[in-house]
N, CA, C and O atoms as a GROMACS GRO file, in nm:
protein
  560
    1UNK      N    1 -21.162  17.048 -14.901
    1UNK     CA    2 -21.035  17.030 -14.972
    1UNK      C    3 -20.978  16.890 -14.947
    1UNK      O    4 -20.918  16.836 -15.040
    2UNK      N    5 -20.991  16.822 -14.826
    2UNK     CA    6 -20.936  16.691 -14.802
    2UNK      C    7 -21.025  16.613 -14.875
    2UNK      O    8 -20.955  16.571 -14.968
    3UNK      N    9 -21.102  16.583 -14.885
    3UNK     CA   10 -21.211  16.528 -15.003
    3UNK      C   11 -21.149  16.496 -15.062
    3UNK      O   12 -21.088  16.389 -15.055
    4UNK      N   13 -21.137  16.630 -15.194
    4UNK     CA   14 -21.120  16.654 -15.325
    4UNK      C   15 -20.967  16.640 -15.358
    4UNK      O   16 -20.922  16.636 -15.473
    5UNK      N   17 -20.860  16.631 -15.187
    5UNK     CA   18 -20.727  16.611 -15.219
    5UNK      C   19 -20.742  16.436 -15.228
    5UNK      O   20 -20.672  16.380 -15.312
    6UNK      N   21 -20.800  16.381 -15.173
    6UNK     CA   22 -20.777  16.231 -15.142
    6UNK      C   23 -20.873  16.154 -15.261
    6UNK      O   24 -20.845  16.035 -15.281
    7UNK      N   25 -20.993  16.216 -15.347
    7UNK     CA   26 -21.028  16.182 -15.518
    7UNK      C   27 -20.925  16.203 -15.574
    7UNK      O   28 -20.907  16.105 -15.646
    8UNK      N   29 -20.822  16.291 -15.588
    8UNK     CA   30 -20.746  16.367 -15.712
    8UNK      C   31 -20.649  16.250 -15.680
    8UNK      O   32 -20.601  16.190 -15.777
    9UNK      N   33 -20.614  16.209 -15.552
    9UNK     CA   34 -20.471  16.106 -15.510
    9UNK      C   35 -20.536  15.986 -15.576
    9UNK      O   36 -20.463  15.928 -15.657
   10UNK      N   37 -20.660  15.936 -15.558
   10UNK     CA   38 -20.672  15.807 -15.568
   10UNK      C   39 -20.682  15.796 -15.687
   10UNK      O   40 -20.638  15.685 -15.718
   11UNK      N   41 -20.729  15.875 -15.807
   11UNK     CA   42 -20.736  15.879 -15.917
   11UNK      C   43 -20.600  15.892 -16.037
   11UNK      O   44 -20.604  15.855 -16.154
   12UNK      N   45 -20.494  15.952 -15.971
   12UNK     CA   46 -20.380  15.990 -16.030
   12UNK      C   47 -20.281  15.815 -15.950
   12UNK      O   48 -20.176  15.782 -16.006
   13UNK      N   49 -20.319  15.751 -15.857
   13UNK     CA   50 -20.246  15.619 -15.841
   13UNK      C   51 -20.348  15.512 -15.937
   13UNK      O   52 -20.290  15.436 -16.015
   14UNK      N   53 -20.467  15.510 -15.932
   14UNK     CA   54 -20.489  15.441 -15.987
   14UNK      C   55 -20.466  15.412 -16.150
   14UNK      O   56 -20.505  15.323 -16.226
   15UNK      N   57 -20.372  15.543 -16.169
   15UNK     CA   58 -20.325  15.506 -16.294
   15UNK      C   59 -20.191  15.466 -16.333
   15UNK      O   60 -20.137  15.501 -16.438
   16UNK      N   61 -20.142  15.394 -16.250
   16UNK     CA   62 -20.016  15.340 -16.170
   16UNK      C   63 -19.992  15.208 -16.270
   16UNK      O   64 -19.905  15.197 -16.357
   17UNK      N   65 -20.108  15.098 -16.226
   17UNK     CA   66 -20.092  14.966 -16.262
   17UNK      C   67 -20.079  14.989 -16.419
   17UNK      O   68 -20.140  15.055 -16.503
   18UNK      N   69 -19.926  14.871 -16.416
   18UNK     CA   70 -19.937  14.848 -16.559
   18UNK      C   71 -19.798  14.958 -16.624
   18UNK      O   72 -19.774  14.958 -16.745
   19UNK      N   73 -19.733  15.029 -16.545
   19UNK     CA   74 -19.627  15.124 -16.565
   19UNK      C   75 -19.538  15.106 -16.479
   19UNK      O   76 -19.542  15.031 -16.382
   20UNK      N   77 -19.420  15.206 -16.527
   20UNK     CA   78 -19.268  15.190 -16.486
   20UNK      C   79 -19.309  15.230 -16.300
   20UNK      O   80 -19.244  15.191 -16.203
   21UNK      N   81 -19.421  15.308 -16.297
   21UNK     CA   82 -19.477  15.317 -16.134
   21UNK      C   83 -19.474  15.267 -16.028
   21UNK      O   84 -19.432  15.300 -15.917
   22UNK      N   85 -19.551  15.134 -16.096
   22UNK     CA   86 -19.594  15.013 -16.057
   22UNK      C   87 -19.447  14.923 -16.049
   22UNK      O   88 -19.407  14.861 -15.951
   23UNK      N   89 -19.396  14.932 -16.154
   23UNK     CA   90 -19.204  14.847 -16.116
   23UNK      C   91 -19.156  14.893 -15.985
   23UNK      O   92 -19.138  14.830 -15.881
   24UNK      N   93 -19.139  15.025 -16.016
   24UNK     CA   94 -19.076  15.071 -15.846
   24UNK      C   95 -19.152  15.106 -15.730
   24UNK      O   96 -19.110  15.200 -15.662
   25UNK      N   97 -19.255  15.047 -15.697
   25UNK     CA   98 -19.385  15.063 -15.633
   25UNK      C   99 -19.360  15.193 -15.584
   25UNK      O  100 -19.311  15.220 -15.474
   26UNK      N  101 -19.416  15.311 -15.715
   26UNK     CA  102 -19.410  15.457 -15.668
   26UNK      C  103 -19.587  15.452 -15.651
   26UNK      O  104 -19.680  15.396 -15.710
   27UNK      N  105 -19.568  15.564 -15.515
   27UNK     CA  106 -19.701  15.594 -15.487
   27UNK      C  107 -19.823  15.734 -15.455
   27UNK      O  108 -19.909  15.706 -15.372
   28UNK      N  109 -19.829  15.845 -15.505
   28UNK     CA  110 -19.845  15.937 -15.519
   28UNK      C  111 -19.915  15.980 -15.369
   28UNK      O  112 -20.028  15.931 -15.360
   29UNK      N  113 -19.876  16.057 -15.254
   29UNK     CA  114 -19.878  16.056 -15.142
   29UNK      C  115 -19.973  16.206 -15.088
   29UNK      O  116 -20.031  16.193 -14.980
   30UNK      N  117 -19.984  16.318 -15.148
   30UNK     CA  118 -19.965  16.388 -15.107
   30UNK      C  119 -19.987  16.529 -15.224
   30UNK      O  120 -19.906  16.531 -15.316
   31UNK      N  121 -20.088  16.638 -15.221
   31UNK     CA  122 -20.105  16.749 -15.287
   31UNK      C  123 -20.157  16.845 -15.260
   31UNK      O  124 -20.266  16.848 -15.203
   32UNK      N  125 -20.097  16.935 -15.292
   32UNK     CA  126 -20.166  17.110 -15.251
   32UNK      C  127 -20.160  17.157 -15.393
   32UNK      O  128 -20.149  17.092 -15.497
   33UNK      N  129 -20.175  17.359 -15.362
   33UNK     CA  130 -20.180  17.419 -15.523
   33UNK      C  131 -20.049  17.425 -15.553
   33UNK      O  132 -20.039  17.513 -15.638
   34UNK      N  133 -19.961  17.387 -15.535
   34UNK     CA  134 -19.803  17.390 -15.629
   34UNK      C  135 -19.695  17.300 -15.589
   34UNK      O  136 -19.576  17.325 -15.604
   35UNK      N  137 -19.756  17.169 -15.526
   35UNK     CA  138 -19.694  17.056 -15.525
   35UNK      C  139 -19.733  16.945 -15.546
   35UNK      O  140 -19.854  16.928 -15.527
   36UNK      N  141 -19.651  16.824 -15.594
   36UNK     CA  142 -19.716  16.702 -15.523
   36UNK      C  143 -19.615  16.615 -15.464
   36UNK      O  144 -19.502  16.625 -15.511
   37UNK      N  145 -19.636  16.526 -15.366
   37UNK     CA  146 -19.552  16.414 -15.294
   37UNK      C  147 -19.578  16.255 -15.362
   37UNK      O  148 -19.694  16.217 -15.381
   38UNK      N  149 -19.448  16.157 -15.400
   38UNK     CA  150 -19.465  16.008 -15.383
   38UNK      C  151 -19.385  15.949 -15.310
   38UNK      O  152 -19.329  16.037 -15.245
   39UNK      N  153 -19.346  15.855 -15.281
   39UNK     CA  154 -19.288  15.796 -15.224
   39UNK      C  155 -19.261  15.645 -15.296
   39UNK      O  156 -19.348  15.599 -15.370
   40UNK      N  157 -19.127  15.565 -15.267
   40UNK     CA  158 -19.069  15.467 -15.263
   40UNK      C  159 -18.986  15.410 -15.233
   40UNK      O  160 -18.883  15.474 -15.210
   41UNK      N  161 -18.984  15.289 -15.220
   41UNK     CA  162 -18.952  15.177 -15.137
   41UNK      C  163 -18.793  15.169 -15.188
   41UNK      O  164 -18.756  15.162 -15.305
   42UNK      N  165 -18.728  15.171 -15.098
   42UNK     CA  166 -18.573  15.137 -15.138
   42UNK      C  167 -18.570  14.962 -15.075
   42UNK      O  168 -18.587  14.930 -14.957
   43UNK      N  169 -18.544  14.869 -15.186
   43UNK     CA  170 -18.486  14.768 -15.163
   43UNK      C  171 -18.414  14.738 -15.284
   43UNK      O  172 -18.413  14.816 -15.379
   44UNK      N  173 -18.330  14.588 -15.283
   44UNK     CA  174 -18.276  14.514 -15.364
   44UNK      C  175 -18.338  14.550 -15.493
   44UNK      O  176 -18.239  14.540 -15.566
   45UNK      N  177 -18.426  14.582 -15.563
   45UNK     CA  178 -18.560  14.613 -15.670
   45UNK      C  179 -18.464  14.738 -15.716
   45UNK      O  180 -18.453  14.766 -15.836
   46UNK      N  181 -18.420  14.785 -15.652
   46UNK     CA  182 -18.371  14.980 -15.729
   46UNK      C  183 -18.222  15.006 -15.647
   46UNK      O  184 -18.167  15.114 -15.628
   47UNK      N  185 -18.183  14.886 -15.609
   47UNK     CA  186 -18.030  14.910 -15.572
   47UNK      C  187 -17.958  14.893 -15.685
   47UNK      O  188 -18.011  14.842 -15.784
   48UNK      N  189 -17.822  14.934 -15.684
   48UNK     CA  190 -17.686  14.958 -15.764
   48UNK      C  191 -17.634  14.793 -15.718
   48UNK      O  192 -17.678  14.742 -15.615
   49UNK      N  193 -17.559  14.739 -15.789
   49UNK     CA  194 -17.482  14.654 -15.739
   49UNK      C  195 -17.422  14.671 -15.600
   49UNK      O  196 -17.370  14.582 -15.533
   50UNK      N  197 -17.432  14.762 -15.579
   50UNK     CA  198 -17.339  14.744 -15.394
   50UNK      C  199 -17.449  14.783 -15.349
   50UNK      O  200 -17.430  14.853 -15.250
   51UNK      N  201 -17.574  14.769 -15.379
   51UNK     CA  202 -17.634  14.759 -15.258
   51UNK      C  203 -17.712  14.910 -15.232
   51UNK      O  204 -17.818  14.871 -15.182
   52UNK      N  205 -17.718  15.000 -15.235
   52UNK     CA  206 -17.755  15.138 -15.268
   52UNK      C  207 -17.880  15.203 -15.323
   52UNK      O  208 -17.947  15.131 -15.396
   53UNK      N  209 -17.901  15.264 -15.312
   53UNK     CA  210 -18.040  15.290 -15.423
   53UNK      C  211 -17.956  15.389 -15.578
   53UNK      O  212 -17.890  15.492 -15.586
   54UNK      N  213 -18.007  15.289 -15.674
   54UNK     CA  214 -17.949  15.368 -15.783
   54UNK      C  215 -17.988  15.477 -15.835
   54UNK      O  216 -18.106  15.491 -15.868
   55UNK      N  217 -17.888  15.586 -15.853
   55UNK     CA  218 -17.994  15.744 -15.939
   55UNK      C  219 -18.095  15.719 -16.033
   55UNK      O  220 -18.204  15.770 -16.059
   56UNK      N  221 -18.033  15.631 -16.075
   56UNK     CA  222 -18.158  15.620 -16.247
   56UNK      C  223 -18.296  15.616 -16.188
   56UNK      O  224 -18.390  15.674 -16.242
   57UNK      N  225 -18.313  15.518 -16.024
   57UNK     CA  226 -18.467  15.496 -16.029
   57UNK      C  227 -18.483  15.586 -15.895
   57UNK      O  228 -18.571  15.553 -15.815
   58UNK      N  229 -18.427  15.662 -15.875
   58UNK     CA  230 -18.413  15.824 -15.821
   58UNK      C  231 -18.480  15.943 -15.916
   58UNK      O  232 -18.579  16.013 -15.897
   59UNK      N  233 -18.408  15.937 -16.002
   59UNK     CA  234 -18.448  16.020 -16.139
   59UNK      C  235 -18.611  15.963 -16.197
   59UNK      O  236 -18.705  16.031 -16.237
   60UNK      N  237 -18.603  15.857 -16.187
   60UNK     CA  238 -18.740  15.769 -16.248
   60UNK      C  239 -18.842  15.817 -16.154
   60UNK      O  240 -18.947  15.856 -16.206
   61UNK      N  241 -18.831  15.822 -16.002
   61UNK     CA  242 -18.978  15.885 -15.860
   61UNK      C  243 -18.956  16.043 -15.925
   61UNK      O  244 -19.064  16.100 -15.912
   62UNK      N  245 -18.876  16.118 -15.978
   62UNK     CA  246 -18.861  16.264 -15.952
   62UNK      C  247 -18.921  16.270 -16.056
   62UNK      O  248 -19.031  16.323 -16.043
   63UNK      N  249 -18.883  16.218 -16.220
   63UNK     CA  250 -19.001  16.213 -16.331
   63UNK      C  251 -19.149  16.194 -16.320
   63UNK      O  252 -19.246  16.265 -16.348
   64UNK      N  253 -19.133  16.080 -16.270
   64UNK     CA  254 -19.333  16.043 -16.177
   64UNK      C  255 -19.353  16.158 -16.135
   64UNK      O  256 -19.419  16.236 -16.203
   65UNK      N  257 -19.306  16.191 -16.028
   65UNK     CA  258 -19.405  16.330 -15.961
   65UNK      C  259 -19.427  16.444 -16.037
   65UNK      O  260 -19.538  16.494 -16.051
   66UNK      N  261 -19.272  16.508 -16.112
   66UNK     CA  262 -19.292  16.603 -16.164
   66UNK      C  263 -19.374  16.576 -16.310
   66UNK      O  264 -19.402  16.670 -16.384
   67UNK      N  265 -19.396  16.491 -16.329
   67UNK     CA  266 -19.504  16.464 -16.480
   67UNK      C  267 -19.642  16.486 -16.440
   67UNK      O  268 -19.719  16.560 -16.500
   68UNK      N  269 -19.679  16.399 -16.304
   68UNK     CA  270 -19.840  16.398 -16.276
   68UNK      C  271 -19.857  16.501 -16.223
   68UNK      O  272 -19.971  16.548 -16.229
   69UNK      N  273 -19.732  16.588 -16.139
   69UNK     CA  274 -19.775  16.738 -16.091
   69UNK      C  275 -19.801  16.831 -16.247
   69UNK      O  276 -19.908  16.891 -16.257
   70UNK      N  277 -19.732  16.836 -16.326
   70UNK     CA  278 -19.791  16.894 -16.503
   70UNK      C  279 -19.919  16.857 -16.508
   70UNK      O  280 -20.011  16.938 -16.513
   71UNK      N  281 -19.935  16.720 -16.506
   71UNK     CA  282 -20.108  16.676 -16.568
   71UNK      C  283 -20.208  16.776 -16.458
   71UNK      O  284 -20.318  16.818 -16.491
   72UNK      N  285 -20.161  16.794 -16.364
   72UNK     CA  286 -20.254  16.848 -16.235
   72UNK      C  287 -20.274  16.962 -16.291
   72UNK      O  288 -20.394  16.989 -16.286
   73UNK      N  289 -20.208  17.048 -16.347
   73UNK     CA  290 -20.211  17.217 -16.366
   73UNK      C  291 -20.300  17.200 -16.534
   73UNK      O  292 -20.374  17.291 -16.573
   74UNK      N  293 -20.280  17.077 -16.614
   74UNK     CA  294 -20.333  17.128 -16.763
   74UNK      C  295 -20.455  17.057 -16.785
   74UNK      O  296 -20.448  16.966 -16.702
   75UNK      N  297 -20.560  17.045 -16.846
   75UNK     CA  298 -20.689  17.006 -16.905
   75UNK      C  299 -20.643  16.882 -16.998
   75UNK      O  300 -20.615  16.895 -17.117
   76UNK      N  301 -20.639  16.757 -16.925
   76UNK     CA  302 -20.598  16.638 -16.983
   76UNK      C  303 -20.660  16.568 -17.134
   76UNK      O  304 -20.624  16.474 -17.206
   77UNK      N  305 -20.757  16.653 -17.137
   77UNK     CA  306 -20.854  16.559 -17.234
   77UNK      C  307 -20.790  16.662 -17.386
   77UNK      O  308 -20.812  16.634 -17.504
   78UNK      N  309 -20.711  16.781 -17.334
   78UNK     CA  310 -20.651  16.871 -17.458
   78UNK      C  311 -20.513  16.881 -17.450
   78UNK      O  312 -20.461  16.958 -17.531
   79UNK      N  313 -20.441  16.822 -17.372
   79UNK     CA  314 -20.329  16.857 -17.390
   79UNK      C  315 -20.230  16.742 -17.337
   79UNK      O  316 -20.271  16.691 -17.233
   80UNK      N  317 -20.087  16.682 -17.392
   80UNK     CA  318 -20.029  16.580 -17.319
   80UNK      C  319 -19.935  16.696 -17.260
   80UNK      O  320 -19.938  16.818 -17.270
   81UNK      N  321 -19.809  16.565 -17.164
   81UNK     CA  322 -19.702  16.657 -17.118
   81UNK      C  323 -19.611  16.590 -17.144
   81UNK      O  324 -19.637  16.471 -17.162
   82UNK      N  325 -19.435  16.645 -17.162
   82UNK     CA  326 -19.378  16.515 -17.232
   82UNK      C  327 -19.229  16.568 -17.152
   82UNK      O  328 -19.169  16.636 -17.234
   83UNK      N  329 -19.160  16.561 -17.039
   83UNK     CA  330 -19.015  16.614 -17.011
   83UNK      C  331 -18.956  16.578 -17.100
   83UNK      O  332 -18.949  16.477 -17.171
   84UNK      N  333 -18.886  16.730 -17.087
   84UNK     CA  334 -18.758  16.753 -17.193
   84UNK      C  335 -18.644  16.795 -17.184
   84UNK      O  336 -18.572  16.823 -17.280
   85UNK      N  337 -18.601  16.807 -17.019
   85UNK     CA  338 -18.523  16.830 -16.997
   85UNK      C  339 -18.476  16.744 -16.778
   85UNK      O  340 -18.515  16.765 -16.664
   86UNK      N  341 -18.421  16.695 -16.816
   86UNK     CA  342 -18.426  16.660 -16.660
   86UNK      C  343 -18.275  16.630 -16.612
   86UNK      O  344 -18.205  16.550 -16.673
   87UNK      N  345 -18.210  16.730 -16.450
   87UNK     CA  346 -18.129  16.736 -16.407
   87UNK      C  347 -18.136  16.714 -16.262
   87UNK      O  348 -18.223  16.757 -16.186
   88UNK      N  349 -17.994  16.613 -16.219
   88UNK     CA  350 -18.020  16.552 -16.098
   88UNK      C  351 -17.906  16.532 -16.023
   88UNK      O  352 -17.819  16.449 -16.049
   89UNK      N  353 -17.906  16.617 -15.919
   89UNK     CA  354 -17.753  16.604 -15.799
   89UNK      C  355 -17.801  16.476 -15.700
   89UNK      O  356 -17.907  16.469 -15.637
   90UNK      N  357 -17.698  16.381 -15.706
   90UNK     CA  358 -17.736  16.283 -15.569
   90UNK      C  359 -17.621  16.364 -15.456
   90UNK      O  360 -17.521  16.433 -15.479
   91UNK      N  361 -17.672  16.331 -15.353
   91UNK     CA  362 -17.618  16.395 -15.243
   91UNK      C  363 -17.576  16.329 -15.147
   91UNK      O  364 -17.482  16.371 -15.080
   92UNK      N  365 -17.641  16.204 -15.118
   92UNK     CA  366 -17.665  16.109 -15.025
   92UNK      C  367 -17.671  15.967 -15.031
   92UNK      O  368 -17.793  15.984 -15.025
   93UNK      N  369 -17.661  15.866 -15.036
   93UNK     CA  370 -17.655  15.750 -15.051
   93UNK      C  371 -17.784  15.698 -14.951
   93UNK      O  372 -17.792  15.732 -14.833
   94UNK      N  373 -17.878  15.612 -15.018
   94UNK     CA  374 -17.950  15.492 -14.920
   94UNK      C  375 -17.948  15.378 -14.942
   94UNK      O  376 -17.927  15.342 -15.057
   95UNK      N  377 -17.966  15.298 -14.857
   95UNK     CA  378 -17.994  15.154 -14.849
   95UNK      C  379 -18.147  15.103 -14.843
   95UNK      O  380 -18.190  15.015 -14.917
   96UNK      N  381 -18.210  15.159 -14.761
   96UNK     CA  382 -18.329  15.076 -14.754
   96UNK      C  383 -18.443  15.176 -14.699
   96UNK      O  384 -18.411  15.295 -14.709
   97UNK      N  385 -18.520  15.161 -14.664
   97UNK     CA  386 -18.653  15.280 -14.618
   97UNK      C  387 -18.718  15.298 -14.735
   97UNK      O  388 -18.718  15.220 -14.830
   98UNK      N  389 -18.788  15.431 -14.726
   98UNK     CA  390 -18.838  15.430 -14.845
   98UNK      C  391 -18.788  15.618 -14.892
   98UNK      O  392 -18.757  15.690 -14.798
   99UNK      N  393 -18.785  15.668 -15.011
   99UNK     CA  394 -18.748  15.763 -15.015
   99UNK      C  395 -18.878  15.886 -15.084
   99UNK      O  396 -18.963  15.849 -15.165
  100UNK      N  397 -18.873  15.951 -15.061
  100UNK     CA  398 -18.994  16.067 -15.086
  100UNK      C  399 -18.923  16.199 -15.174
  100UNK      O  400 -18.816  16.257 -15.160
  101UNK      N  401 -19.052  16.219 -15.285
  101UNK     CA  402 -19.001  16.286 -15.347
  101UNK      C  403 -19.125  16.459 -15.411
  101UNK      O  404 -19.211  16.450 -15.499
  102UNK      N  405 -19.091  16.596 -15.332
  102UNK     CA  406 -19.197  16.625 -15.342
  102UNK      C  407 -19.119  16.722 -15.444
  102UNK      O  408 -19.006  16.771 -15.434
  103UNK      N  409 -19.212  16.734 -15.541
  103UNK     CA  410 -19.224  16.830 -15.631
  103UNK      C  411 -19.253  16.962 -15.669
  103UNK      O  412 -19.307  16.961 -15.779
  104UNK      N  413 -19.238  17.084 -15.622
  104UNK     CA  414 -19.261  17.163 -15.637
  104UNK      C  415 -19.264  17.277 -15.751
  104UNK      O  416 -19.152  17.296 -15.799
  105UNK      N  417 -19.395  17.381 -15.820
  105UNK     CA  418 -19.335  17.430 -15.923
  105UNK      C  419 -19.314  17.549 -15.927
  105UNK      O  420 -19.383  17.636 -15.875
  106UNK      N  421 -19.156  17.573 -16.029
  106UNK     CA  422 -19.080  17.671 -16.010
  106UNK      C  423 -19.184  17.815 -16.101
  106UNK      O  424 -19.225  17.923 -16.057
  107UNK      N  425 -19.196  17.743 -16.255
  107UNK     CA  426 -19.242  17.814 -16.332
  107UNK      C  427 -19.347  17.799 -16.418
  107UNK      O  428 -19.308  17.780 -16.533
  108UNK      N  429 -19.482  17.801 -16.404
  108UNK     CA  430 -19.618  17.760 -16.473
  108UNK      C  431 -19.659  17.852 -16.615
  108UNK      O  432 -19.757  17.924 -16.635
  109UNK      N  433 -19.571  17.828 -16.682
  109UNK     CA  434 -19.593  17.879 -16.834
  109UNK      C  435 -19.713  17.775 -16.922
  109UNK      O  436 -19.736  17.660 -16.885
  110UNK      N  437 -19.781  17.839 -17.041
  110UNK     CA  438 -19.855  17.771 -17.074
  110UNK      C  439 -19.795  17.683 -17.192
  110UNK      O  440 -19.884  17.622 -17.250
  111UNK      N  441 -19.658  17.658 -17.246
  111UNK     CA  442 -19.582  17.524 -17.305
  111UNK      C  443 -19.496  17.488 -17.246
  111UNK      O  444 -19.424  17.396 -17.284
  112UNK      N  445 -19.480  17.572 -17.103
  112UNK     CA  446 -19.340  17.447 -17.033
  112UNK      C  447 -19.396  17.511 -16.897
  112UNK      O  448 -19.466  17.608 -16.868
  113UNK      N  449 -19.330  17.406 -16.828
  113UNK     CA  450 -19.310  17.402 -16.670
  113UNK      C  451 -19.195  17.366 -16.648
  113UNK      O  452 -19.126  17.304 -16.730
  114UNK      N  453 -19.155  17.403 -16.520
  114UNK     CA  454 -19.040  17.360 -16.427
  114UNK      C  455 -19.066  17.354 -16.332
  114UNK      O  456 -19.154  17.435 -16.303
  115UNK      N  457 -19.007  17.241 -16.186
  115UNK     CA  458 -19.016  17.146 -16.129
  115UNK      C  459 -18.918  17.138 -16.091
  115UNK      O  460 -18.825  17.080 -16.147
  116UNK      N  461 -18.910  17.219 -15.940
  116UNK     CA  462 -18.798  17.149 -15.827
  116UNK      C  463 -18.841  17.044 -15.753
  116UNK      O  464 -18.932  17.050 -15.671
  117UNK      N  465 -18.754  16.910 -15.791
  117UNK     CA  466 -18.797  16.785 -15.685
  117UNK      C  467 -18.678  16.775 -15.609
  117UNK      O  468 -18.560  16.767 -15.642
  118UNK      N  469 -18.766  16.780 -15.441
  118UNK     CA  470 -18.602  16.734 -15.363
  118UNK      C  471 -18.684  16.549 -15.318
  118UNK      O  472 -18.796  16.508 -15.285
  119UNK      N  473 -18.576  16.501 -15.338
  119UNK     CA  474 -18.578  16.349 -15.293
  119UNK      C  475 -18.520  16.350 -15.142
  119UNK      O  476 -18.403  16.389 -15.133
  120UNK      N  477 -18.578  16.317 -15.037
  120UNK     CA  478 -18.554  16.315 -14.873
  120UNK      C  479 -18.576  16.149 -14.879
  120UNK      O  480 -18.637  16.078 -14.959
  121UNK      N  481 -18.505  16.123 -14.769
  121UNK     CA  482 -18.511  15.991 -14.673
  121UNK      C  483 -18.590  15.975 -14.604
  121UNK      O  484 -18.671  16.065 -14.626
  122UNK      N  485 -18.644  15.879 -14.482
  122UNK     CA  486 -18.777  15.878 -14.366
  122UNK      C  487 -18.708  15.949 -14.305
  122UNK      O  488 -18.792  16.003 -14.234
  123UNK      N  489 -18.568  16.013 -14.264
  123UNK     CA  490 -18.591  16.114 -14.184
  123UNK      C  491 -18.545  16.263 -14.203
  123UNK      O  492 -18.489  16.345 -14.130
  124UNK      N  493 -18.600  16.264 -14.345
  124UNK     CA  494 -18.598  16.379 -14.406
  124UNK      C  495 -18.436  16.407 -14.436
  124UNK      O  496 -18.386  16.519 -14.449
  125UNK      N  497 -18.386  16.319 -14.443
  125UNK     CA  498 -18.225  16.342 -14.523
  125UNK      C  499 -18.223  16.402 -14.698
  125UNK      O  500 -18.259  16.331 -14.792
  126UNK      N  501 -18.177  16.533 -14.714
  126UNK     CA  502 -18.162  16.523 -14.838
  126UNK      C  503 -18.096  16.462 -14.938
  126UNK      O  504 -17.977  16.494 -14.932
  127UNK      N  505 -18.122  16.379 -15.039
  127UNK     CA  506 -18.131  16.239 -15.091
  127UNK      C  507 -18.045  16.296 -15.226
  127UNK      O  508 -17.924  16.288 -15.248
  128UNK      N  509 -18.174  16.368 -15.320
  128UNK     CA  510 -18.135  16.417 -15.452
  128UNK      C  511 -18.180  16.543 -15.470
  128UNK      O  512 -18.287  16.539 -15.409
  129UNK      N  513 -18.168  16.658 -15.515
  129UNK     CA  514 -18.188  16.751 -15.620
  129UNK      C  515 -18.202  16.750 -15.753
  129UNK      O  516 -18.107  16.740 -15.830
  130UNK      N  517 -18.355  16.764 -15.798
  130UNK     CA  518 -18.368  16.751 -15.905
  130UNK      C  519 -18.494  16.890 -15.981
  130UNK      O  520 -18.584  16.956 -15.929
  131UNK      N  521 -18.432  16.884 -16.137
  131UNK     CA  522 -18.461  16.980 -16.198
  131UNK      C  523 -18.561  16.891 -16.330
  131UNK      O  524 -18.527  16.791 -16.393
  132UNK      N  525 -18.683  16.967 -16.337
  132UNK     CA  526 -18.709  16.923 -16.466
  132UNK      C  527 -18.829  17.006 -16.492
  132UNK      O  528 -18.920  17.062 -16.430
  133UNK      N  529 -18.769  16.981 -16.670
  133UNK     CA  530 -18.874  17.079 -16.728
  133UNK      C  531 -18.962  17.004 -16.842
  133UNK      O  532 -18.921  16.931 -16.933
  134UNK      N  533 -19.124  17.052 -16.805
  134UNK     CA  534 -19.167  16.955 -16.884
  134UNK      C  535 -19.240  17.079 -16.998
  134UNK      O  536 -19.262  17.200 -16.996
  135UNK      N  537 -19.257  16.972 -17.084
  135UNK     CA  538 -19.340  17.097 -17.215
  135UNK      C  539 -19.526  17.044 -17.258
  135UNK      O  540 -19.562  16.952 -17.332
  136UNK      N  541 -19.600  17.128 -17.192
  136UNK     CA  542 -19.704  17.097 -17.217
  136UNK      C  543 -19.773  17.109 -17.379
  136UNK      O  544 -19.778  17.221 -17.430
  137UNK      N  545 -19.816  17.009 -17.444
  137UNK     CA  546 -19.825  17.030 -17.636
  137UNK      C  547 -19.988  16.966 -17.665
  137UNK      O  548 -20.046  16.871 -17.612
  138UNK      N  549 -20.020  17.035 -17.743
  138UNK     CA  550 -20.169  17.024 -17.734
  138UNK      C  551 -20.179  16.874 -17.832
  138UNK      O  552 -20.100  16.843 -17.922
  139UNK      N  553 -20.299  16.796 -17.784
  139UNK     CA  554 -20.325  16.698 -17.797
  139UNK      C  555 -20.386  16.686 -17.952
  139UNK      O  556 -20.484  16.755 -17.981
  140UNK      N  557 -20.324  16.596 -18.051
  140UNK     CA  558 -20.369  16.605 -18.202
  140UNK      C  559 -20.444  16.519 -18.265
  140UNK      O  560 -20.472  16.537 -18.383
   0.00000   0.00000   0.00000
């Protein structure tokens, strides 16, 4: 299983370069059967004017995970995934570290999923709460 977890990681980052991913150097960390983990870098790059890490690119790591955790569950070569719904409590404020965001899924239907992401700090501070639902649609 560590193998086949550390092909599936290197294969799902290497499709990083060249995307909004790659802007916020998100990095896909981490997978079992009903999660996945990334992580990113809080600096100046995804702060708010005062300095902070802004929700939007909070919301942007919780989209990443919960999208490539969808691609993980469906047969890529037949089907895309597209969120259609995404909800997000900040809780916490950061400055700098990096913040982690694991994904877990709520509900594995065969045209939608849902996706609890909690966003934690390096020392596991809860960050954000986030909800999203993605709709899996067959490829045309």
């Amino acid at each position: 299983m560590e193998l086949e977890k550390k092909v599936i990681l290197e294969k799902i980052n290497a499709k990083v370069p060249g995307t909004l991913m790659e802007t916020l150097e998100i990095t896909y960390t981490d997978l079992g059967d009903d999660f996945l983990t990334a992580s990113m870098p809080v600096s100046p790059k995804v702060h708010q004017p005062d300095g902070v890490l802004n929700g939007g690119a909070t919301v942007a790591l919780a989209e990443s995970v919960g999208g490539a955790a969808s691609h993980l569950f469906v047969d890529s070569s037949k089907y895309i995934v597209r969120g259609v719904e995404i909800a997000a409590n900040h809780l916490k404020s950061v400055r700098s570290g990096t913040v982690h965001a694991k994904a877990t899924i709520v509900h594995k239907g065969r045209t939608l999923q849902l996706w609890d992401i909690k966003v934690t700090d390096d020392e596991n501070n809860l960050i954000s709460v986030v909800k999203l639902t993605n709709m899996i649609l067959p490829k045309s």
